[in-house]
C-alpha positions in Angstrom: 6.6 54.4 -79.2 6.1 56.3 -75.8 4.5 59.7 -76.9 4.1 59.0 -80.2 1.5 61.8 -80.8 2.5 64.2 -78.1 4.2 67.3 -79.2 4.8 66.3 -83.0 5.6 70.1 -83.3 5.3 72.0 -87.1 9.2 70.8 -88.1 8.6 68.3 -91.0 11.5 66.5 -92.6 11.8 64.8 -96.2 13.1 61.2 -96.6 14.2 60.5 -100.1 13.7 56.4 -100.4 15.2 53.9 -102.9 16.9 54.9 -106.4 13.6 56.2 -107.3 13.7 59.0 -104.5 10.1 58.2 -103.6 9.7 61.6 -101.2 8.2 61.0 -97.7 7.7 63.9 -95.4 7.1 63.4 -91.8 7.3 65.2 -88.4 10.9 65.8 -87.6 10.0 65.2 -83.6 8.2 62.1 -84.5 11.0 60.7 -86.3 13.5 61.6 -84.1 12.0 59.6 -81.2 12.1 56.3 -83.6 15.3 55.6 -82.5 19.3 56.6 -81.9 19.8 56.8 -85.8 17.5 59.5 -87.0 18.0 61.2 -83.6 21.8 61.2 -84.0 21.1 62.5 -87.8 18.3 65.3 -87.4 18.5 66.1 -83.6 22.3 66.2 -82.7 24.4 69.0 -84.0 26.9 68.3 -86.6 25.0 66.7 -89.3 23.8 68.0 -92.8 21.0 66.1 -92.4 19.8 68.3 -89.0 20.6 71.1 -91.2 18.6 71.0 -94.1 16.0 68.8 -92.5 16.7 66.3 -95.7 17.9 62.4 -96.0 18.5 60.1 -98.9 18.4 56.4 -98.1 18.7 54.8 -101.4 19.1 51.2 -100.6 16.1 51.2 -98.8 12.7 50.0 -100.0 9.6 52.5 -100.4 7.1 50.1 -99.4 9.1 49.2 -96.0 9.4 52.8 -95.2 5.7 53.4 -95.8 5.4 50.6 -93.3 7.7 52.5 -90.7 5.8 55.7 -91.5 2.8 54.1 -90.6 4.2 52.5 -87.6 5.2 55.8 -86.0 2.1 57.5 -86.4 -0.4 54.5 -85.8 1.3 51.6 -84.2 0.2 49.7 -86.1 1.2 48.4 -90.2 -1.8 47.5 -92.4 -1.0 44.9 -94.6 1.8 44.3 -95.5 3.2 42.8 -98.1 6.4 42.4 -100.8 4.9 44.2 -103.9 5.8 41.6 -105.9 3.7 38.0 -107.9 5.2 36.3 -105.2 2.8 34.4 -103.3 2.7 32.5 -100.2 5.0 33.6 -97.3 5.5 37.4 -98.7 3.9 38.8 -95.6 6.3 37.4 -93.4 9.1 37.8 -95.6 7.9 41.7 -95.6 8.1 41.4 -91.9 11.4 40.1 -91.5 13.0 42.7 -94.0 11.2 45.3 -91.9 12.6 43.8 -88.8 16.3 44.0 -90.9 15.1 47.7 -91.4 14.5 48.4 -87.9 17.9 47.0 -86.7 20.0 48.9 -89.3 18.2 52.4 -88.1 18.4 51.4 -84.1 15.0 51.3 -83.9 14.6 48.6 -81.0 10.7 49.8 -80.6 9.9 48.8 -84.5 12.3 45.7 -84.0 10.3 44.4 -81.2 7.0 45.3 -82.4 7.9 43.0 -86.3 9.1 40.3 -84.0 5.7 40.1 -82.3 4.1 40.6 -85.4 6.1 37.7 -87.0 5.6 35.6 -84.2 1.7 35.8 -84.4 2.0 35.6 -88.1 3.3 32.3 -88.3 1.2 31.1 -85.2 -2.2 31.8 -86.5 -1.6 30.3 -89.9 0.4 27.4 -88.0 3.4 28.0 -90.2 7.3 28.1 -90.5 9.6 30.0 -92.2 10.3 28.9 -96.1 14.1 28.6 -97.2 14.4 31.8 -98.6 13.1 33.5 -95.1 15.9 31.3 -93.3 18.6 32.5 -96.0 18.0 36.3 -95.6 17.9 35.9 -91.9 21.0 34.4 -91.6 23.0 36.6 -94.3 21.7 39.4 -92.3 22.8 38.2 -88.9 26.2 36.5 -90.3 28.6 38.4 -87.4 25.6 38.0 -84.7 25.1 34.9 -83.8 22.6 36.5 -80.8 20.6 38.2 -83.1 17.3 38.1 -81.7 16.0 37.1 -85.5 18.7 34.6 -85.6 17.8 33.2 -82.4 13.6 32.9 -83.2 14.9 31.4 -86.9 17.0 28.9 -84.7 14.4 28.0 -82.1 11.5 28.1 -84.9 13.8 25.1 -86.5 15.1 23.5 -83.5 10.7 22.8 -83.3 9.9 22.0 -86.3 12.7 19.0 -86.1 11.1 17.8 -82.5 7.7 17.9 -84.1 8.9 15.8 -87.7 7.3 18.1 -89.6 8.6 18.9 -93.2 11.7 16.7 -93.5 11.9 17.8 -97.1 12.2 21.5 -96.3 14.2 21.5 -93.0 16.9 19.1 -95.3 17.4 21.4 -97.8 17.8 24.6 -95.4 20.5 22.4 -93.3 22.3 21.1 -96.7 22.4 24.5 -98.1 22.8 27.1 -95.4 25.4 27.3 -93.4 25.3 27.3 -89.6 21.6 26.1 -89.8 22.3 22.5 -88.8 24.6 22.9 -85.9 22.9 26.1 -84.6 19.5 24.0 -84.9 21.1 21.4 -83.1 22.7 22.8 -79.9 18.7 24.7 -79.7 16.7 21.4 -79.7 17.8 20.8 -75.8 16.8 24.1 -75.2 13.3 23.6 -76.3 12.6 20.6 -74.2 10.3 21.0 -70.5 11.6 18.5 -68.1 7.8 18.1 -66.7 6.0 17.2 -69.5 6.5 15.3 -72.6 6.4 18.3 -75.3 9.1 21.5 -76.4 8.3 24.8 -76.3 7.2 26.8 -79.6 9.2 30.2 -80.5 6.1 30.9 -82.2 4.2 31.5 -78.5 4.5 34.4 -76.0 4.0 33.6 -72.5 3.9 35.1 -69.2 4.9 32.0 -67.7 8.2 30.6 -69.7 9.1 28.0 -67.3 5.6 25.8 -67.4 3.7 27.0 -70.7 4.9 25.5 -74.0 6.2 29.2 -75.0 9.1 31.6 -74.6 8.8 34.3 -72.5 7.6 37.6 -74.2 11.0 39.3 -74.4 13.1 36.5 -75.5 13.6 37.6 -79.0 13.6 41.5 -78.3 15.9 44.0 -78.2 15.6 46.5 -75.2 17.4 49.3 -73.2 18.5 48.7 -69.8 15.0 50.7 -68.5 12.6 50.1 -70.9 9.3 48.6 -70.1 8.1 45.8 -72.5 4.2 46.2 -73.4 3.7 42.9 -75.4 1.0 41.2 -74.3 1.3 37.1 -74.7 -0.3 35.1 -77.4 -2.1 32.0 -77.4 -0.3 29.2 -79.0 -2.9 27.9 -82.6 -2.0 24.5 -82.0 0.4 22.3 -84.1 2.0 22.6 -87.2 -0.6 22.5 -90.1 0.7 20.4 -92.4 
């Protein structure tokens, strides 16, 4: 976030998260810059919110708002993770439900910034999203068939299909999800580089979309008309570990 330090000013505000009201105060200038949401609620005039510097979002969960509180003030998010038992893929399910989080509050910084993080998730541990990953991304992104989460899910797929890996998994997430098969299916030409013999991987960012086995870096991100993109690219792990 451009300026994410400058000028935080005294002005605190207190968000009230989840049906536990977990209380998290931060800078009301800070916040405001996050995106159109919180702007629109503590900036504009008109709102009740602006007023008494005061918000209750109780659908929300605490541990994803720590992460966007950290995110504002750091850049970065320290590990996260679904407080759960659950094992395995709960950091990037954490990810993708802070990605969700980002969308619903128009905050296409914190959007962009879990889609890289998802990306080099999944490509240093040579990995794919599980079923359940897949499910909430596409009850999520039902009426969007763009949806730059939807689209990564897609192309993630569409490559694990032209690589053979997983048969098992992929069969269950086309028999039991709907849209997965046919979106997966119109990707798959997509993926394909006319002067080589391999696909490109979702997974990679590249400055060079039309040659290296990766998309470019702002293919699953959501920007303004004049915003400048400051991911840098990635270097692909290699295949599928499996």
């Amino acid at each position: 976030m451009e300026g994410r330090l400058d000028d935080l000013g005294d002005e605190l505000v207190h968000i009230f998260v989840g049906p536990e009201r977990k209380k998290f105060s931060v800078h009301k200038n800070l916040i405001c810059r996050s995106g159109d949401f919180f702007k629109a609620a503590f900036q504009d005039n008109g709102f009740k919110e602006g007023a008494e510097n005061k918000m209750d979002l109780p659908e929300d969960k605490p541990f994803i708002f720590q992460a966007f509180v950290t995110w504002m003030y750091t850049a970065r998010v320290e590990s996260l993770q679904i407080p759960t038992e659950e094992a395995g893929s709960s950091r990037n399910l954490a990810i993708i439900e802070l990605h969700i989080f980002a969308d619903k509050y128009q905050s296409w910084q914190l959007m962009n910034f879990a889609m890289d993080l998802l990306q080099d998730s999944l490509n240093e541990d040579s990995d794919i999203l599980s079923f359940r990953e897949v499910e909430i991304i596409f009850e999520f992104t039902r009426s969007g068939s763009n949806h730059p989460l939807k689209s990564f899910a897609i192309a993630l797929m569409a490559c694990v299909v032209l690589d053979g890996s997983k048969p098992e998994k992929m069969e269950r997430i086309f028999k039991e999800i709907d849209g997965a098969l046919i979106e997966t299916l119109k990707c798959i030409p997509l993926l394909l580089l006319t002067q080589s013999e391999t696909h490109k991987d979702p997974r990679h960012r590249t400055d060079d979309s039309a040659y290296d086995e990766g998309f470019g870096i702002c293919k699953f991100h959501r920007h303004k008309f004049d915003d400048i993109c400051n991911s840098p690219p990635n270097d692909p792990v290699g295949l599928f570990g499996f």
